[in-house]
N, CA, C and O of each residue as an XYZ file, in Angstrom:
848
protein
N     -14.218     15.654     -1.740
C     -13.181     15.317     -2.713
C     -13.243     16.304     -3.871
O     -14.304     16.717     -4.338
N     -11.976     16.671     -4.323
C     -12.130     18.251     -5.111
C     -11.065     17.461     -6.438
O     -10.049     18.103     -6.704
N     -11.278     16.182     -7.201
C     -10.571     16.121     -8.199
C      -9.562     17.273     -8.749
O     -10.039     18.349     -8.389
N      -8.477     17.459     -9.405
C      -7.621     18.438    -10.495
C      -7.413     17.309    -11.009
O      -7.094     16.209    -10.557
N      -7.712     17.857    -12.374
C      -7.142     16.885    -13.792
C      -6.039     17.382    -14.326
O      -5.992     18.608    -14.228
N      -5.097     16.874    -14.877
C      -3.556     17.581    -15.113
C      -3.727     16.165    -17.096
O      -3.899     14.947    -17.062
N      -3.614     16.855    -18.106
C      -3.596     16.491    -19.601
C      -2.001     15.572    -18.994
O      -1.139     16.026    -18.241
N      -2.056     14.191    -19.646
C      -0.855     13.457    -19.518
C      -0.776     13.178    -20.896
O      -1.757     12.491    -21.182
N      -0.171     13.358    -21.751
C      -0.243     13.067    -22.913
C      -1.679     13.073    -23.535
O      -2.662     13.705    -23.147
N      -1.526     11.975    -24.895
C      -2.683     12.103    -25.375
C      -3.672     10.753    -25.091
O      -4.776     10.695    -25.633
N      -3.271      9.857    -24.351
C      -4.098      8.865    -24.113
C      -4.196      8.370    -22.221
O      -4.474      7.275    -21.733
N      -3.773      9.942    -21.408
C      -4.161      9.698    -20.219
C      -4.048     11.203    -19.540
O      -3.538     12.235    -19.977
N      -4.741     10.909    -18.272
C      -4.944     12.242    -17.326
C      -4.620     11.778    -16.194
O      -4.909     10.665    -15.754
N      -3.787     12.913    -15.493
C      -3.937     12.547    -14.141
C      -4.110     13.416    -12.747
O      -3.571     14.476    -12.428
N      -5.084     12.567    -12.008
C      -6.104     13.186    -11.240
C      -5.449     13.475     -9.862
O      -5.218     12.502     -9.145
N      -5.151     14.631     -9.455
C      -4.459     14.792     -8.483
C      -5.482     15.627     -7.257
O      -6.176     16.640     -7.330
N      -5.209     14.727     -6.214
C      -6.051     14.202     -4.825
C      -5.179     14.992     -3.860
O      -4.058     15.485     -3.993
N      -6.240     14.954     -2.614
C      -5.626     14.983     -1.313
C      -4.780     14.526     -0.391
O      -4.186     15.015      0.570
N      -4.906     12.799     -1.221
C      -4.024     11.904     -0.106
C      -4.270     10.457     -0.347
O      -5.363     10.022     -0.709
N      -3.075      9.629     -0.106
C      -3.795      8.303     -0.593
C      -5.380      7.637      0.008
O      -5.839      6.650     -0.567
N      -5.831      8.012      0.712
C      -7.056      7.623      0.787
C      -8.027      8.333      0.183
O      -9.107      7.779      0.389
N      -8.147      9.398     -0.530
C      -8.988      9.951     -1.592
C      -8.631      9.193     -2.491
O      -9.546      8.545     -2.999
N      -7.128      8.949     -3.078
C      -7.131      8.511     -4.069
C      -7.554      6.977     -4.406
O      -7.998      6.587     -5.486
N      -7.317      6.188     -3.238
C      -7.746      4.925     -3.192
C      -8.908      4.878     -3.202
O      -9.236      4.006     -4.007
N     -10.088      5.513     -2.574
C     -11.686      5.931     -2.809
C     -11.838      6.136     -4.211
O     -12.673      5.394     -4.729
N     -11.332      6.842     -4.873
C     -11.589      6.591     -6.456
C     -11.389      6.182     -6.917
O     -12.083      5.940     -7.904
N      -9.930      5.523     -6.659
C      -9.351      4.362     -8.148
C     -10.391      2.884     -7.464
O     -10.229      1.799     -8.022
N     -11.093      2.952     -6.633
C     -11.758      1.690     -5.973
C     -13.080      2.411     -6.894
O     -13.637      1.609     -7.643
N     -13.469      3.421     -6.903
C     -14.791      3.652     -7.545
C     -14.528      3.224     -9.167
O     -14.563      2.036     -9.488
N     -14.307      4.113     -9.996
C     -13.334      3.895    -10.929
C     -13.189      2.470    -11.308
O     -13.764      2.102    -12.332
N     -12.552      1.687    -10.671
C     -12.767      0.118    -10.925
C     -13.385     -0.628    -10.794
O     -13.071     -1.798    -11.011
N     -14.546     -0.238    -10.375
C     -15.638     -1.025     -9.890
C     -16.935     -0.844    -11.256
O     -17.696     -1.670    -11.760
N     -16.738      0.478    -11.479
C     -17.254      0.865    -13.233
C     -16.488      1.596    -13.692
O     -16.314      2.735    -13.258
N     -15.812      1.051    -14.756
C     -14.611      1.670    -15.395
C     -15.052      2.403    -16.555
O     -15.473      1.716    -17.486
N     -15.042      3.912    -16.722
C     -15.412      4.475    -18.158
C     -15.206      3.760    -19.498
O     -14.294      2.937    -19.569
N     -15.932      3.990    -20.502
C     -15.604      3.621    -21.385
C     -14.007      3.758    -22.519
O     -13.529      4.784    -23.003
N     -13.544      2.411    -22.644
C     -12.143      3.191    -23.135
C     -11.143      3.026    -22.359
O     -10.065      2.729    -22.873
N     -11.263      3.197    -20.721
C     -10.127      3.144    -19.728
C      -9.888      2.173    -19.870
O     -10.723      1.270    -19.925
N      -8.264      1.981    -20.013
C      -7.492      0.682    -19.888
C      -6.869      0.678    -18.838
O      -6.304     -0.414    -18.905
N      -6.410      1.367    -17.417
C      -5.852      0.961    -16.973
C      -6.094      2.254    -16.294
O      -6.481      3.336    -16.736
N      -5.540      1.597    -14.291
C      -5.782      3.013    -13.150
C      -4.876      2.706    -12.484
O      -4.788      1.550    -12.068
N      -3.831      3.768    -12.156
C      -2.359      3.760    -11.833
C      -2.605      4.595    -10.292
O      -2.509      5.818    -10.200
N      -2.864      3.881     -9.378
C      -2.817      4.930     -8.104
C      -1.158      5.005     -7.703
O      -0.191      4.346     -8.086
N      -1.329      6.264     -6.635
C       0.010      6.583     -6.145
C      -0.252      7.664     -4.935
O      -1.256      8.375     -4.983
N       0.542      7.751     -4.008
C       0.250      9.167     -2.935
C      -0.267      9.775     -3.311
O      -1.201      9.320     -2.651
N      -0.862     10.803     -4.026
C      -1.269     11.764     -4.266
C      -2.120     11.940     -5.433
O      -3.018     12.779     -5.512
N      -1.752     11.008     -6.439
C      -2.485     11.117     -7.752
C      -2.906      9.690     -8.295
O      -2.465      8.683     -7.741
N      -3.885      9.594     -9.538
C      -4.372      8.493    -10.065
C      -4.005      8.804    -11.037
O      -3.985      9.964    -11.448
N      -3.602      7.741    -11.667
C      -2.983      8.223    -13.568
C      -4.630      7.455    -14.251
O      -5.317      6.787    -13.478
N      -5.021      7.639    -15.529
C      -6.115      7.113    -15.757
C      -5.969      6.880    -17.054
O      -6.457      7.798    -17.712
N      -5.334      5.728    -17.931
C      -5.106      5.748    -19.263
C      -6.159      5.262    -20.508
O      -6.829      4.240    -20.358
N      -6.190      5.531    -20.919
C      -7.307      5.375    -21.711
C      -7.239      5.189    -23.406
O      -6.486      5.999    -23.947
N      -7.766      4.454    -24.097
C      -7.761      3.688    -25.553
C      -7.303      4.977    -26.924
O      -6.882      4.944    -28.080
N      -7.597      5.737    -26.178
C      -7.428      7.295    -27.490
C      -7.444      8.220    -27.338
O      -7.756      8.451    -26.170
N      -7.258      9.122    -27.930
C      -7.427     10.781    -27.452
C      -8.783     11.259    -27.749
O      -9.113     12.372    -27.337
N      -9.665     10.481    -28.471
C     -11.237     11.194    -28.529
C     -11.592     10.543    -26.660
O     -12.208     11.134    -25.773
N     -11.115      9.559    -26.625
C     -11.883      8.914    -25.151
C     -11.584     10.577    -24.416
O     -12.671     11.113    -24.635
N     -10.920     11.384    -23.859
C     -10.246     12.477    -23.217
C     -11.707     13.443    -22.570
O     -11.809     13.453    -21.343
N     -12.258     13.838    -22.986
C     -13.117     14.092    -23.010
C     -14.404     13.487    -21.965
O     -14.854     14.062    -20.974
N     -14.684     12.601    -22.337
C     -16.230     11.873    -22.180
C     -15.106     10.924    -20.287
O     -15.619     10.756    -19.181
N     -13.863     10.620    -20.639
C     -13.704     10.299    -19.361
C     -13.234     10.820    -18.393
O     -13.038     10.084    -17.427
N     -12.908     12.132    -18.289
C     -12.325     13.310    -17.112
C     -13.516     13.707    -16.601
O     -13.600     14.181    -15.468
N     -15.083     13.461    -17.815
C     -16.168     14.135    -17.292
C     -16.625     12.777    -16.266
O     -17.147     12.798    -15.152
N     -16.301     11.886    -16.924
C     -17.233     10.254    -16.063
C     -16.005     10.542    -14.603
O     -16.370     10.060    -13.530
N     -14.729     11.244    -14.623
C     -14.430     11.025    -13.493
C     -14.661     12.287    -12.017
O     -14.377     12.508    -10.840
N     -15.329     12.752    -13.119
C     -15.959     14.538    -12.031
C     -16.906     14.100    -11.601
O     -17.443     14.716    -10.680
N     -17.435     12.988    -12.038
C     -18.868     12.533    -11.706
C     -18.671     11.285    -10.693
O     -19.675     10.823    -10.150
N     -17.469     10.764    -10.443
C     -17.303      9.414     -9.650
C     -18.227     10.147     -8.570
O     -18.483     11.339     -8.397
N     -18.597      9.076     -7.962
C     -18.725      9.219     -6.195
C     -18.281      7.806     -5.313
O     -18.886      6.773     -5.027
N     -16.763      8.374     -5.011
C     -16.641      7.179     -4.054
C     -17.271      7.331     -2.777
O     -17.452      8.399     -2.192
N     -17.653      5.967     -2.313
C     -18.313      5.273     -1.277
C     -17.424      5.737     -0.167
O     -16.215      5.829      0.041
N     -18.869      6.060      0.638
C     -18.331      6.781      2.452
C     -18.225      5.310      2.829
O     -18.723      4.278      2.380
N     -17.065      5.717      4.208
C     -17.313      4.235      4.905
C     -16.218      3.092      4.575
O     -15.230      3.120      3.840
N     -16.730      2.138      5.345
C     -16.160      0.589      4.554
C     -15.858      0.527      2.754
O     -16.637      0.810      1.844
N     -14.708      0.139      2.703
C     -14.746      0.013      1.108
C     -14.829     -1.069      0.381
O     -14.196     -2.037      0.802
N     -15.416     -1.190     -0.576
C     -15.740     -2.857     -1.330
C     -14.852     -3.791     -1.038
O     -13.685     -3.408     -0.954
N     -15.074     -4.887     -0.863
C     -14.053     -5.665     -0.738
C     -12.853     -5.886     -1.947
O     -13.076     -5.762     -3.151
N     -12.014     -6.113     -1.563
C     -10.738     -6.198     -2.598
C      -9.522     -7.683     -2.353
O      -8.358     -7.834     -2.727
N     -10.233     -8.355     -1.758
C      -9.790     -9.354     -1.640
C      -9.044     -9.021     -0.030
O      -8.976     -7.860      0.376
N      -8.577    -10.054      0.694
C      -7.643    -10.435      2.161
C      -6.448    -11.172      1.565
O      -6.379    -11.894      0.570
N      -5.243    -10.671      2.719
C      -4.565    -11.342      2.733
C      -4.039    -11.739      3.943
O      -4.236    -10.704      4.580
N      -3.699    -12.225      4.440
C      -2.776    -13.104      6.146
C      -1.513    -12.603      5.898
O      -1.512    -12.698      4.671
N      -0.427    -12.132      6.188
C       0.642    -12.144      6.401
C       1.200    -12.189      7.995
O       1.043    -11.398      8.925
N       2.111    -13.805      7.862
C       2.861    -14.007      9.282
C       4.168    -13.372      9.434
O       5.156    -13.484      8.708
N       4.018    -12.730     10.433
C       5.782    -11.852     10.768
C       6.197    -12.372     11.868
O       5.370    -12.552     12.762
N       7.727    -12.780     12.093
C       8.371    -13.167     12.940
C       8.761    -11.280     13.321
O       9.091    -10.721     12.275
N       8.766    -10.719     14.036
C       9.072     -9.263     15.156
C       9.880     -9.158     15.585
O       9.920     -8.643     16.703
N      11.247     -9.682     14.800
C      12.719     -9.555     15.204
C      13.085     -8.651     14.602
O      14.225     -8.610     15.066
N      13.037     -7.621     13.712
C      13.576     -6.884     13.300
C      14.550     -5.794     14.016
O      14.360     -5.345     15.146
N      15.773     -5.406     13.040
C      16.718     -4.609     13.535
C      16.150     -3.482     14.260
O      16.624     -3.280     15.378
N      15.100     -2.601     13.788
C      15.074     -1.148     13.961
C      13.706     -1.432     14.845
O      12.714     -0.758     14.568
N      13.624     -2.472     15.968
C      11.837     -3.089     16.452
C      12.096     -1.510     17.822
O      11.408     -0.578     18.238
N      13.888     -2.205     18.111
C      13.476     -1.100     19.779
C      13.556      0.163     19.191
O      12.872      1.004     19.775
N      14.272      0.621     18.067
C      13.860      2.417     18.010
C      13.037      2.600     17.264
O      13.041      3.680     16.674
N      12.144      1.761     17.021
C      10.304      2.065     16.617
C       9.547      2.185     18.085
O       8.673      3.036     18.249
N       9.911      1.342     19.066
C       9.220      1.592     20.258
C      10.387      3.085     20.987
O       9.852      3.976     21.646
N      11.177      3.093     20.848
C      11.566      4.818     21.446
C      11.005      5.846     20.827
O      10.544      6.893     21.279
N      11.112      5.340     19.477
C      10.474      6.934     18.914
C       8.818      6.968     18.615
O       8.364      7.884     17.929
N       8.014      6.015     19.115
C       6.558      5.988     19.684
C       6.081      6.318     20.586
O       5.006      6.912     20.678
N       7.110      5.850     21.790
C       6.750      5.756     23.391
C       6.680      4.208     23.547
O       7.236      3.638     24.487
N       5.889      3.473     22.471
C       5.418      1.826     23.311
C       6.522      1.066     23.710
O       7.544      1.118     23.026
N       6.462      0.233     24.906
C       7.112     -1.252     24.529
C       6.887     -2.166     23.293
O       5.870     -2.230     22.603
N       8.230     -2.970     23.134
C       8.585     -3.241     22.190
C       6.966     -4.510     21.777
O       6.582     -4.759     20.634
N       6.355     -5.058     23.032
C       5.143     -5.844     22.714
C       4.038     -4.993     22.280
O       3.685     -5.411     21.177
N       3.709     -4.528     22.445
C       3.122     -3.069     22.399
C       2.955     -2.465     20.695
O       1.966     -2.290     19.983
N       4.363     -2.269     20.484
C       4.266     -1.953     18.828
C       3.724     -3.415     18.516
O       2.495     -3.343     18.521
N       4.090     -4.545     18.281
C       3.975     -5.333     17.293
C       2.169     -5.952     17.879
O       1.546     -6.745     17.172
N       1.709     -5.531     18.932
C       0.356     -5.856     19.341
C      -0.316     -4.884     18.201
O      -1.160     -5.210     17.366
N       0.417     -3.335     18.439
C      -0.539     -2.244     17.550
C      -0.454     -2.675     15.993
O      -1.551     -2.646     15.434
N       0.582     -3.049     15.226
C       0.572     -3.903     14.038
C      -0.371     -4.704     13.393
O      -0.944     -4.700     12.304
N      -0.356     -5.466     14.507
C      -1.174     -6.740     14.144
C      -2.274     -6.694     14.536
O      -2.876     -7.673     14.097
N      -3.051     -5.929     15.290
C      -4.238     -5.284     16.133
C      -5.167     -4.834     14.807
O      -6.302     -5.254     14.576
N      -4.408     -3.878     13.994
C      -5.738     -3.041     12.790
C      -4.978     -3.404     11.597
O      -3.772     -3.405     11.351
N      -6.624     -3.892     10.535
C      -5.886     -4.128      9.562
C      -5.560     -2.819      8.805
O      -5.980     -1.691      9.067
N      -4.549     -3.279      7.599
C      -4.470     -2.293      6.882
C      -4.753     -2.644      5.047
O      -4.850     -3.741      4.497
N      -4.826     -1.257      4.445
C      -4.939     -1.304      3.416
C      -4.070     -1.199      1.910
O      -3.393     -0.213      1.621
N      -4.197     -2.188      1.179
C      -3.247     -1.559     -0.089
C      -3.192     -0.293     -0.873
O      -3.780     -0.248     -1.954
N      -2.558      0.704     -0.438
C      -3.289      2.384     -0.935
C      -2.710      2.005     -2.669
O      -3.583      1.857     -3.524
N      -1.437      1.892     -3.013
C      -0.362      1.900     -4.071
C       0.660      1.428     -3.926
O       1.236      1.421     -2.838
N       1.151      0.893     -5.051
C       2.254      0.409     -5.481
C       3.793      1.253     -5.792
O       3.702      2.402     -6.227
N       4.781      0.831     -5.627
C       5.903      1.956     -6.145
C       7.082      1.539     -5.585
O       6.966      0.473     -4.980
N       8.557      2.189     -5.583
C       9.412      1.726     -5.306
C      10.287      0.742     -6.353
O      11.245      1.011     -7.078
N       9.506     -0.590     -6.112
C      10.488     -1.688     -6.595
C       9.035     -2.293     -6.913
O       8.031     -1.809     -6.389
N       8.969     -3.551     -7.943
C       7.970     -4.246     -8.705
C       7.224     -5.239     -7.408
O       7.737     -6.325     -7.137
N       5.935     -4.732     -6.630
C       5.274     -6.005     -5.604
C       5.441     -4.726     -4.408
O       4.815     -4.932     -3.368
N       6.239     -3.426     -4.486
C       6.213     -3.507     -2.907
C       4.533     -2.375     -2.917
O       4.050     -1.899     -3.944
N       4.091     -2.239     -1.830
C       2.790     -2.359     -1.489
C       2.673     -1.202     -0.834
O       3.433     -1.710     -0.009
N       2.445     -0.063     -0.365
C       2.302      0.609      0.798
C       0.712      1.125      0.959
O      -0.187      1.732      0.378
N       1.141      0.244      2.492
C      -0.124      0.344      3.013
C      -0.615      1.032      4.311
O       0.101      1.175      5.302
N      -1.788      1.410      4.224
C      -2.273      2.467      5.099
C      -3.658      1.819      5.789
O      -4.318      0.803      5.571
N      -3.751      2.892      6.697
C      -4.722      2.438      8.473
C      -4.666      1.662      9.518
O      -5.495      0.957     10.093
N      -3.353      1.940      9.707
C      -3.139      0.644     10.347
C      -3.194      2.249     11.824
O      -3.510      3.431     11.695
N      -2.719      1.440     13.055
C      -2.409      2.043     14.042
C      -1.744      3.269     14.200
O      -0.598      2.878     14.424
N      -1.705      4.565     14.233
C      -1.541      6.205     14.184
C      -0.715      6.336     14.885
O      -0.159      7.434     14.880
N      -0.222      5.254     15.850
C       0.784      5.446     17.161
C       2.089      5.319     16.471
O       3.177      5.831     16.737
N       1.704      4.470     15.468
C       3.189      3.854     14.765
C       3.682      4.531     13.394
O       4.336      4.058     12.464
N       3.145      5.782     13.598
C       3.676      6.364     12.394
C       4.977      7.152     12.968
O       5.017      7.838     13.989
N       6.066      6.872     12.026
C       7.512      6.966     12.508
C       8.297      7.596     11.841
O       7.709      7.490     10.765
N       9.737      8.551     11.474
C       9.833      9.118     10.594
C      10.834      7.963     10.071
O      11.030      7.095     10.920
N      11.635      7.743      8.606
C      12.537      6.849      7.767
C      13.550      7.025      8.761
O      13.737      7.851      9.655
N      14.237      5.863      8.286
C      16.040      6.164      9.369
C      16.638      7.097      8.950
O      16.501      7.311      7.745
N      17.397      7.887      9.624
C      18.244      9.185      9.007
C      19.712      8.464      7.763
O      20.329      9.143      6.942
N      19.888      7.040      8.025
C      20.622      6.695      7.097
C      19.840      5.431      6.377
O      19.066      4.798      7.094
N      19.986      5.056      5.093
C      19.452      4.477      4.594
C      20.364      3.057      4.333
O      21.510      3.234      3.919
N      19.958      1.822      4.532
C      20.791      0.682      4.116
C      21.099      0.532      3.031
O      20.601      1.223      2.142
N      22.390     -0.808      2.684
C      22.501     -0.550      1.234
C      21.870     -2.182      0.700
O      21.853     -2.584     -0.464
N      21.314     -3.034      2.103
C      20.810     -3.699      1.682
C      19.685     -4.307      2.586
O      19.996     -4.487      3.763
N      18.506     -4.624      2.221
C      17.324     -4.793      3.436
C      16.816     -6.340      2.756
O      16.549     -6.641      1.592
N      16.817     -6.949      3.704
C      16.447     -8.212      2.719
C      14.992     -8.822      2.695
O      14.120     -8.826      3.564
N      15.013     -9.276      1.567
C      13.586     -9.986      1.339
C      12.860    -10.509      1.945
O      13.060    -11.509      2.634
N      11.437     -9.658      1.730
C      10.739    -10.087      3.294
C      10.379     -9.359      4.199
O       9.443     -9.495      4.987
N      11.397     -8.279      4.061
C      11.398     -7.237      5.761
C      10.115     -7.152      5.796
O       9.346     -7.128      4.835
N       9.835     -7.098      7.081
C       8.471     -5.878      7.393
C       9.065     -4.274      8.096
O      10.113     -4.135      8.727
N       8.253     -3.398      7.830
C       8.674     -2.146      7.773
C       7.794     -0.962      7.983
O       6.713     -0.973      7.394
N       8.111      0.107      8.771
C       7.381      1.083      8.817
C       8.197      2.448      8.395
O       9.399      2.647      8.567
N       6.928      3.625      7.607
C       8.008      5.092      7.295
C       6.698      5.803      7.179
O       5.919      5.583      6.252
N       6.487      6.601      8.075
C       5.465      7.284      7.926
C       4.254      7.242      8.469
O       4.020      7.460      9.658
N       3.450      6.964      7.629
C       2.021      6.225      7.728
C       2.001      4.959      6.857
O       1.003      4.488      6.313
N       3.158      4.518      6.810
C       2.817      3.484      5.716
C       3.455      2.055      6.711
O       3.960      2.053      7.834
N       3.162      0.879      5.711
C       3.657     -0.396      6.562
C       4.047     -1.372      4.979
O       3.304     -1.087      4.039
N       4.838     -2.155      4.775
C       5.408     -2.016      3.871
C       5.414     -3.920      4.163
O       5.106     -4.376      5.265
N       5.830     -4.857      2.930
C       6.622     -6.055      3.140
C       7.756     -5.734      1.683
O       7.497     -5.434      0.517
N       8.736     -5.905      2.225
C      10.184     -5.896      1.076
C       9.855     -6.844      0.006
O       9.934     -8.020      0.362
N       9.563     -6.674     -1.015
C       9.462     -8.029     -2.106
C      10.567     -8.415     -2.469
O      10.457     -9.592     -2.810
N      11.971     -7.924     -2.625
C      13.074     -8.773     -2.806
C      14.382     -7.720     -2.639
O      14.351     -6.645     -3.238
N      15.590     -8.106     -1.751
C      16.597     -7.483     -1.428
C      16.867     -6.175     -2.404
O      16.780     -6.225     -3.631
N      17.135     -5.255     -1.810
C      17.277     -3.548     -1.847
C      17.549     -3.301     -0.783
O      17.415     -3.746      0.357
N      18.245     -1.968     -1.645
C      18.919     -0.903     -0.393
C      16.925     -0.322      0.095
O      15.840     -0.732     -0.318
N      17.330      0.826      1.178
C      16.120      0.984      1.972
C      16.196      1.581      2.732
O      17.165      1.244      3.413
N      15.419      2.867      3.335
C      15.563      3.450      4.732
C      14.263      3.436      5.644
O      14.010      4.216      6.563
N      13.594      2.510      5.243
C      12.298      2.268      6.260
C      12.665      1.517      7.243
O      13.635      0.775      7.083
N      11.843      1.554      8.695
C      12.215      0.716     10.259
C      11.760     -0.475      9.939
O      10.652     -0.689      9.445
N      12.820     -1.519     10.280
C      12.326     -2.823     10.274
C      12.168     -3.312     11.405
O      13.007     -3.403     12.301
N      10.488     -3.827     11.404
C      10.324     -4.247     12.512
C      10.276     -5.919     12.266
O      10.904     -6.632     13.050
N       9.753     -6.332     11.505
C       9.880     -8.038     11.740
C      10.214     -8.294     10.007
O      10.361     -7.462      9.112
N      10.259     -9.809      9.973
C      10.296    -10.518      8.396
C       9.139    -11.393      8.519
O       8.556    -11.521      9.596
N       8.703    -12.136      7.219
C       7.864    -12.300      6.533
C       8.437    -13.624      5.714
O       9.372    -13.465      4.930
N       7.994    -14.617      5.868
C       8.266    -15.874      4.276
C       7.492    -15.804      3.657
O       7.839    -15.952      2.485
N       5.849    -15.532      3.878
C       5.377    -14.812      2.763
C       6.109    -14.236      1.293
O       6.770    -13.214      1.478
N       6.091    -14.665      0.080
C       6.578    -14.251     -1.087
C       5.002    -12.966     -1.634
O       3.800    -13.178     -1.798
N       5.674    -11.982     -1.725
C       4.821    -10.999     -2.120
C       5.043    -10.211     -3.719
O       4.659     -9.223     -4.345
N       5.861    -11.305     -3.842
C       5.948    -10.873     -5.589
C       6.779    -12.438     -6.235
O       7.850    -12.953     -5.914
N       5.959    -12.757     -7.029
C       6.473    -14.131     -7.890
C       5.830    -13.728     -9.214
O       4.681    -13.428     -9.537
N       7.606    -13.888    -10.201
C       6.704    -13.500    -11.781
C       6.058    -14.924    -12.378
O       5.669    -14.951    -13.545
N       5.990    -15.776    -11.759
C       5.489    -17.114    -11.938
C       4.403    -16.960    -11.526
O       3.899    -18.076    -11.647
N       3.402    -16.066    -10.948
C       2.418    -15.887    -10.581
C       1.376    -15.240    -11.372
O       2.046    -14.517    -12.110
N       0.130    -15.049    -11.679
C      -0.695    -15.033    -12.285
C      -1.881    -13.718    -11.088
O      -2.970    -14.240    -10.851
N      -1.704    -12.157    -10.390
C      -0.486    -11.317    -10.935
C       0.308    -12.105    -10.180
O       0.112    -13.011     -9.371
N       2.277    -10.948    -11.125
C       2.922    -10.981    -10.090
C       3.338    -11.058     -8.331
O       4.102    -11.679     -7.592
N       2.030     -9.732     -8.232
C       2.649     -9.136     -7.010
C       0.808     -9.554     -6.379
O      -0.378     -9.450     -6.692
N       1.695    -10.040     -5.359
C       0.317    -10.688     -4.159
C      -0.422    -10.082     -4.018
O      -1.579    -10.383     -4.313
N       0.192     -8.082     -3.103
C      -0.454     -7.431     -2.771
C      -1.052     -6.528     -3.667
O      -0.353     -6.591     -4.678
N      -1.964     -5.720     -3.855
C      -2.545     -4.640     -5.064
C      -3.487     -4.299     -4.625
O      -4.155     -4.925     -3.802
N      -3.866     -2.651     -5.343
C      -4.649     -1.534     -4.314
C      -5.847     -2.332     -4.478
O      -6.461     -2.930     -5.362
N      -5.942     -1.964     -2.664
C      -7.563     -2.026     -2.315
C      -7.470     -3.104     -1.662
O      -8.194     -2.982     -0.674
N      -6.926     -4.193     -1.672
C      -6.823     -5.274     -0.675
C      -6.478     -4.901      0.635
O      -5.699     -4.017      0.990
N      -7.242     -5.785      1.409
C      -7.239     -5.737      3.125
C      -5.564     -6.491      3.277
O      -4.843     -7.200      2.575
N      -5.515     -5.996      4.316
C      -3.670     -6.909      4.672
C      -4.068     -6.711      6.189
O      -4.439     -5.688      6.764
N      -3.802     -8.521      6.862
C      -3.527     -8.159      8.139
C      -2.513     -8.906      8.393
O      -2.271     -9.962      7.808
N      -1.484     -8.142      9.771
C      -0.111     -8.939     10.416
C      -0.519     -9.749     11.143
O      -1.503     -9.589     11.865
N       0.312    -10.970     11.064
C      -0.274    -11.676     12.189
C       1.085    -12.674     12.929
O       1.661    -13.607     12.368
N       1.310    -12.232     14.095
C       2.606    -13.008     14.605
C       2.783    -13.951     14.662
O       2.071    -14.662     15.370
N       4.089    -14.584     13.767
C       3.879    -16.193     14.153
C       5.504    -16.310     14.922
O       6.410    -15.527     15.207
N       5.293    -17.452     15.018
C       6.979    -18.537     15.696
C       7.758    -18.405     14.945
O       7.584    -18.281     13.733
N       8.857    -18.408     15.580
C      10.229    -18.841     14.718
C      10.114    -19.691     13.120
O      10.842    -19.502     12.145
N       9.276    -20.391     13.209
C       9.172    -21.359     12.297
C       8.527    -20.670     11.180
O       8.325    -21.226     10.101
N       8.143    -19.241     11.480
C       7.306    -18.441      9.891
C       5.852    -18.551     10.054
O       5.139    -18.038      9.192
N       5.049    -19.473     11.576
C       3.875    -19.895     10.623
C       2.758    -19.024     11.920
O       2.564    -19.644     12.965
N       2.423    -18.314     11.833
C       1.528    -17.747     12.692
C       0.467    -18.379     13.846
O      -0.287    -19.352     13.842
N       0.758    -17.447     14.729
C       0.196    -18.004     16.161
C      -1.355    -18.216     16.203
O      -2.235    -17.611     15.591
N      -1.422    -19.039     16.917
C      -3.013    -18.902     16.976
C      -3.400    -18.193     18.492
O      -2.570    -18.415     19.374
N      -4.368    -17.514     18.799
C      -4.718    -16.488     19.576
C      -5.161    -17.604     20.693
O      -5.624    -17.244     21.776
């Protein structure tokens, strides 16, 4: 891991990485002992924002972050979550054409490995998450909807996604979700947040997941 620090104003830096899993390796280190002063760690694809109480902090914490060493391996726990998907989604058969699998097949590889919360972005709750199955990385639809509704489940990339509330969208939908993944009545908002485990898990018509 080869940190670049980039001056963000005067009360943050930001640390620009290889890839969301470097960056999730540090903002998981990083939060686990937070420099002195840091108020807050903003992951994203590529970079960690790292804000901090003042401009004397600037200094003493770009050096505490040359010095992280995130953990090889398994990463601390960050809490689980269950999410049940019904696998009806619009875009399920041209996720299995443009893979190769049958259509059981994708939603076995889904729900087969868990995945991880890398960052947040988009819209307020949505989640994108990474490690899941390599087979199912897919490119966005060449046209984008003008409305995807709450709930979707979704793939674009390497990422796997749940819709927190109706938006336009050009990620493959493969199933929905009653799972609520963002309530501002909630204590956080948003269910999902970096570093948490997420696994799919197919349920019935009825929303409520199968038992094996």
């Amino acid at each position: 891991m080869s940190p670049r620090l980039r001056p963000c104003g005067d009360h943050a830096v930001l640390v620009e990485l290889d890839g969301a899993e470097e960056v999730l390796a540090l903002y998981e280190a990083l939060a686990e002992d937070p420099p002195h002063g840091v108020t807050d760690l903003l992951p994203a694809a590529g970079t960690l924002l790292v804000r901090f109480d003042r401009p004397a902090r600037r200094q003493p914490v770009e050096s505490a972050i040359l010095r992280a060493r995130p953990a090889a391996g398994p990463r601390p726990a960050g809490g689980e979550v269950t999410v049940p998907v019904v696998y009806d989604g619009d875009d399920l058969a041209d996720v299995a054409a443009l893979t190769g699998l049958p259509e059981r097949e994708v939603i076995d590889a889904h729900t087969a490995t868990p995945w991880t919360v890398a960052f947040s972005g988009f819209a307020p709750g949505f989640a994108y998450l990474i490690g899941g199955d390599p087979r199912l990385r897919v490119p966005r639809r060449t046209e984008s909807r003008v409305r995807v509704p709450v709930g979707a489940v979704a793939l674009a990339a390497e990422y796997s996604a749940v819709y927190p509330r109706e938006s336009p969208g050009g990620w493959q939908l493969i199933g929905r979700t009653s799972l609520p993944v963002w309530d501002l009545a909630a204590d956080p908002p948003a269910l999902l947040r970096p570093g948490m485990r997420v696994r799919f898990a197919e349920a019935g018509d009825d929303g409520k997941a199968r038992r094996g």
